[in-house]
N, C-alpha and C positions, 0 to 999 in steps of 0.2 A: 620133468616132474613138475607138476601143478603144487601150490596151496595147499588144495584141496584133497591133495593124495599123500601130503604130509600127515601121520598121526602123531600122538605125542613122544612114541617110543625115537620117531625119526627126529622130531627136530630137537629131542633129547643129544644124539651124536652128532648131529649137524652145529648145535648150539649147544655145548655141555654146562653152560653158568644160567641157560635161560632158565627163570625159575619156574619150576611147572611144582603140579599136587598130580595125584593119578589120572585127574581128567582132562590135563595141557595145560596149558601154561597160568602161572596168576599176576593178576595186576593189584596193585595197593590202593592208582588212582585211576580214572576214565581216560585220561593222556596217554598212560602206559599204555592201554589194550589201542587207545589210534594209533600211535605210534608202530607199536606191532602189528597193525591191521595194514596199513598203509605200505609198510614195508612187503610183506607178504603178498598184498597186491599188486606191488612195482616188480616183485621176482614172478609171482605167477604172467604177464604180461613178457617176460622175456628181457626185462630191462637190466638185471645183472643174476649173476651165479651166486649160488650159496657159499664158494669158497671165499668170490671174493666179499661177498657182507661179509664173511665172519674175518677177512683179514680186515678190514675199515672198521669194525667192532673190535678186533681184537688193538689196535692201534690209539683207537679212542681210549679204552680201556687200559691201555702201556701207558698214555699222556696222561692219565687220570690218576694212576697212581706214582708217576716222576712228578705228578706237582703235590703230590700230599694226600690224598683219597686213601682213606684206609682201607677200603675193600670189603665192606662187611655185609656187602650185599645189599645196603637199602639207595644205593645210586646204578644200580646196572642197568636202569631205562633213562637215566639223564647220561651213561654212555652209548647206548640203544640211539636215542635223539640226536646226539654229537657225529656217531657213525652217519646216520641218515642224512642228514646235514654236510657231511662232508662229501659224502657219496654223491648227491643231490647235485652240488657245486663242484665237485669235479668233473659229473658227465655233464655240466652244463643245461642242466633242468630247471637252476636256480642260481642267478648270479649272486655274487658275495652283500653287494650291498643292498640288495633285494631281502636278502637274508637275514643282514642285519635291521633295516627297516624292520621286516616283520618280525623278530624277536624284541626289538623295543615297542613296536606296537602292543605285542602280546604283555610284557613287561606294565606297560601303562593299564593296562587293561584287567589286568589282577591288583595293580594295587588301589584299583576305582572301587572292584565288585564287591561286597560285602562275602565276608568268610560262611563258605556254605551254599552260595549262590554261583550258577555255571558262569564263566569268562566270557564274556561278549566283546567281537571286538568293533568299531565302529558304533559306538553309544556313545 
């Protein structure tokens, strides 16, 4: 099964927290939908199963609420990105301080941009 032959109804069961509206999934900010994007085209590629994303999501999601996350919905893509992230670094796509590098890059890099303006990184 591709991506692309995913419709909203399927990754409703495959993903039961993902938050969709009737037309698939929504995003709040342009990071959620790459994040969601990128994902999708690392499983269409053949590089992991759907069960297992939803077990490294589901996980991130367990660690997210044993340290205090309330749950209310508005953090389910900052556990989207965490799953991804660990996914990433344990098939060895991205080593750990590669990782961390580029999360403090990004980190510097929002707190330069003016609020409203897209993150750039290397400026």
């Amino acid at each position: 099964m591709t991506s692309h032959s995913l419709n909203s109804r399927e990754l409703r069961v495959a993903l039961p927290e993902l938050p969709c509206d009737d037309a698939g999934p929504t995003f709040k900010a342009p990071w959620e939908a790459q994040a969601f994007a990128i994902t999708l085209t690392l499983h269409e590629r053949g590089m992991f199963t759907w069960a297992e994303w939803a077990d490294y999501l589901n996980h991130a999601i367990h660690d997210a609420q044993a340290a205090g996350d309330p749950d209310l919905g508005d953090t389910y893509y900052l556990h989207w990105l965490t799953a991804l992230e660990r996914l990433s670094t344990a098939k060895g796509w991205v080593k750990g301080d590669l990782l961390l590098q580029r999360r403090n890059e990004w980190e510097a890099a929002a707190r330069r941009t003016p609020h409203g303006q897209p993150i750039e990184l290397g400026r």
